[in-house]
C-alpha positions as CSV (number, residue, x, y, z in Angstrom):
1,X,-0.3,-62.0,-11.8
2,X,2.4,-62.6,-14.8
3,X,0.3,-61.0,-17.3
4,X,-0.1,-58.0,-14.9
5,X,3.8,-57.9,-14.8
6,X,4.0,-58.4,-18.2
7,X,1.9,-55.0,-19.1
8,X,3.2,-53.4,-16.1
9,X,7.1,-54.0,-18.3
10,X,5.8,-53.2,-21.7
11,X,4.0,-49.8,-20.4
12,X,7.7,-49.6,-19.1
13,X,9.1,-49.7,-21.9
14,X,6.8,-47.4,-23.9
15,X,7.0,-44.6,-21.6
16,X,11.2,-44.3,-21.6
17,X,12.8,-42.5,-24.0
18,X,14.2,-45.6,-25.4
19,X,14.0,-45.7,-29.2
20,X,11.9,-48.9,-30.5
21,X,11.6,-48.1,-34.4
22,X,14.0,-47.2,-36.9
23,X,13.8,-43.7,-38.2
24,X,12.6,-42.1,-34.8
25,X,14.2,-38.8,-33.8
26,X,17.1,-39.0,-31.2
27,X,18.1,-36.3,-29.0
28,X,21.5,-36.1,-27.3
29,X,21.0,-35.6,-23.5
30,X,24.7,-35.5,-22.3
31,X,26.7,-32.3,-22.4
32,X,29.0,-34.0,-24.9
33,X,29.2,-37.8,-26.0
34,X,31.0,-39.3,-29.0
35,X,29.6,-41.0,-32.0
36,X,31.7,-44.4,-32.3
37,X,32.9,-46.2,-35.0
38,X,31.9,-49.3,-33.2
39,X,29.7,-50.2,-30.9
40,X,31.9,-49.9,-28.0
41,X,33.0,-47.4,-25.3
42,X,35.9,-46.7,-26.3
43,X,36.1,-47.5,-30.3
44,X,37.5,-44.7,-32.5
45,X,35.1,-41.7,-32.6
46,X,33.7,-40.2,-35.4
47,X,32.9,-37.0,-34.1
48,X,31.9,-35.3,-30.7
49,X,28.1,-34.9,-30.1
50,X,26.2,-32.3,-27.9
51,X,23.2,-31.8,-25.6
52,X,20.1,-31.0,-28.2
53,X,21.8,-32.7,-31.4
54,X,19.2,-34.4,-33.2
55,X,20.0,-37.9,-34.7
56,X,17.9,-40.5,-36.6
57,X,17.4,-44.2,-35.9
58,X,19.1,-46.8,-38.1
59,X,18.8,-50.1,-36.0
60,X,19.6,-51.0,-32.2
61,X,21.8,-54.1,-30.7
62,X,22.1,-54.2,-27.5
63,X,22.6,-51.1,-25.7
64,X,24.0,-49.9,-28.7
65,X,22.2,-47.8,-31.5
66,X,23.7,-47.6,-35.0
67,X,22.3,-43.8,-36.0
68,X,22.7,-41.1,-38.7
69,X,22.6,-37.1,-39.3
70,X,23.4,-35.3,-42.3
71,X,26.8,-36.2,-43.0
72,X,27.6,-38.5,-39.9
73,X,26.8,-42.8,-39.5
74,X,28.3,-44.1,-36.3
75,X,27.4,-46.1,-32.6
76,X,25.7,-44.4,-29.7
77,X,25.1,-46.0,-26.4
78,X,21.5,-45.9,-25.4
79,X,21.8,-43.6,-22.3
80,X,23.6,-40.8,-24.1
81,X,20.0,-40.5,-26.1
82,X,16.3,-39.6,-26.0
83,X,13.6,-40.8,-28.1
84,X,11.1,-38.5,-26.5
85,X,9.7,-35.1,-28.3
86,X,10.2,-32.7,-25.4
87,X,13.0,-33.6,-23.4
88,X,13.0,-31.8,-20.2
89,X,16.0,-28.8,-20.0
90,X,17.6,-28.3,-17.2
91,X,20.7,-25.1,-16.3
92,X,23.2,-27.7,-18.1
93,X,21.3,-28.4,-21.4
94,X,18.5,-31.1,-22.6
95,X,18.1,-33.8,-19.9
96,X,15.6,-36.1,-18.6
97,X,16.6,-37.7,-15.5
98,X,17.7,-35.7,-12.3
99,X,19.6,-37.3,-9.2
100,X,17.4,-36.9,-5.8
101,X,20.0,-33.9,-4.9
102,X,18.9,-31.8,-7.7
103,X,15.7,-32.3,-7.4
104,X,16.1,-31.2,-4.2
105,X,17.5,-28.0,-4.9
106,X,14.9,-27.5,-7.8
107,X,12.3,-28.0,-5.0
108,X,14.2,-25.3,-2.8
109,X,14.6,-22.9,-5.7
110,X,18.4,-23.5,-5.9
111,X,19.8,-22.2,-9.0
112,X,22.4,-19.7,-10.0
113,X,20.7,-16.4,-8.4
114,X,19.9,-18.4,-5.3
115,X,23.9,-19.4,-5.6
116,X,24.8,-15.7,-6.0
117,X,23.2,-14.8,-3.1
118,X,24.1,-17.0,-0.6
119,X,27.5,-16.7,-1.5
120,X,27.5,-13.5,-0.6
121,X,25.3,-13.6,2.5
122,X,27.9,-16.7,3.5
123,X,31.4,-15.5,2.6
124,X,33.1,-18.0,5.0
125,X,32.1,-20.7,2.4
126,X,33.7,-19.0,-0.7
127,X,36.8,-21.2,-0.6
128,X,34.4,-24.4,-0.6
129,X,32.9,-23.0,-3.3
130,X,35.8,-22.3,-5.4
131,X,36.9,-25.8,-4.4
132,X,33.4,-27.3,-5.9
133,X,33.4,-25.0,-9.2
134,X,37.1,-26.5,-10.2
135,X,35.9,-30.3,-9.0
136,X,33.0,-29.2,-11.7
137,X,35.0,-27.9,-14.3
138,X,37.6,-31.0,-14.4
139,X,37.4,-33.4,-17.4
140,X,39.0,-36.4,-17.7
141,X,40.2,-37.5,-21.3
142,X,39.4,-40.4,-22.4
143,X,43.1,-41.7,-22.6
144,X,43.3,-41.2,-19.2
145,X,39.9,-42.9,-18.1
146,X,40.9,-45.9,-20.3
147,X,44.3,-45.9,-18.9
148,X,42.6,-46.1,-15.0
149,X,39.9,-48.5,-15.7
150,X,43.0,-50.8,-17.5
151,X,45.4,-50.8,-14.8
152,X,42.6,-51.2,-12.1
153,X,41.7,-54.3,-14.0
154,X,37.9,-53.1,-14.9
155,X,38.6,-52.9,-19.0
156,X,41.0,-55.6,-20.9
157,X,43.1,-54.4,-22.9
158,X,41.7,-53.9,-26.6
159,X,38.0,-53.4,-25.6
């Protein structure tokens, strides 16, 4: 039974997009992320990184991967990554996981014709739609998020 469980975590870990060895290809799968100075959330950042960018392995710690480009050496945080060759892309960009909600609407053919459409065969609902595109479309800068997560007590000071 424990060497079952055993295999069962190392297949695991073979088939996630997890980098294991140093030089493999990275892809960026968030829309935008920032390469760190340090390997914390909110360390200085050395530049802004997009969906697609492609990266190279140094080393990983933690959660945290120490990775290079061309001209650029900084800290990613594993999730903002893919090791994989082919990452799935989605309407947003390259990604490879999907909350049950868009995969719902995949299922049901839900994309930005099928969005289109309805709007206009349900015009009572444009002012919920307008009211979902600007939720969407707001960002939060990172000041501000580190500001929140400070006085709510979820972040010390200095981390």
């Amino acid at each position: 039974m424990k060497l079952a469980l055993v295999l069962l975590a190392f297949v695991g870990l073979l088939a996630s997009g997890t980098p294991q060895e140093p030089g493999a290809t990275l892809t960026v799968t968030r829309k935008t992320t920032k390469l760190r100075e340090q390997k914390r959330l909110f360390a200085p950042a050395v530049a802004e990184l997009h969906e697609g960018d492609k990266l190279a392995l140094e080393r990983k710690e933690g959660a945290w991967l120490a990775v290079i480009s061309a001209k650029l050496h900084g800290w990613l945080h594993e999730t903002d990554v893919s090791s994989k060759p082919e990452v799935r892309l989605s309407g947003e960009g390259v990604r490879e996981n999907y909350s049950a909600s868009e995969t719902a609407a995949a299922r049901k053919g839900f994309n930005p014709e099928v969005e289109k459409e309805y709007r206009t065969r349900k015009p009572e609902l444009e002012a919920a739609f307008r009211l979902v595109d600007r939720l969407q479309a707001r960002e939060v800068g990172e000041d501000e998020l580190r500001a929140f997560l400070i006085a709510g007590g979820l972040l010390r000071e200095g981390q």
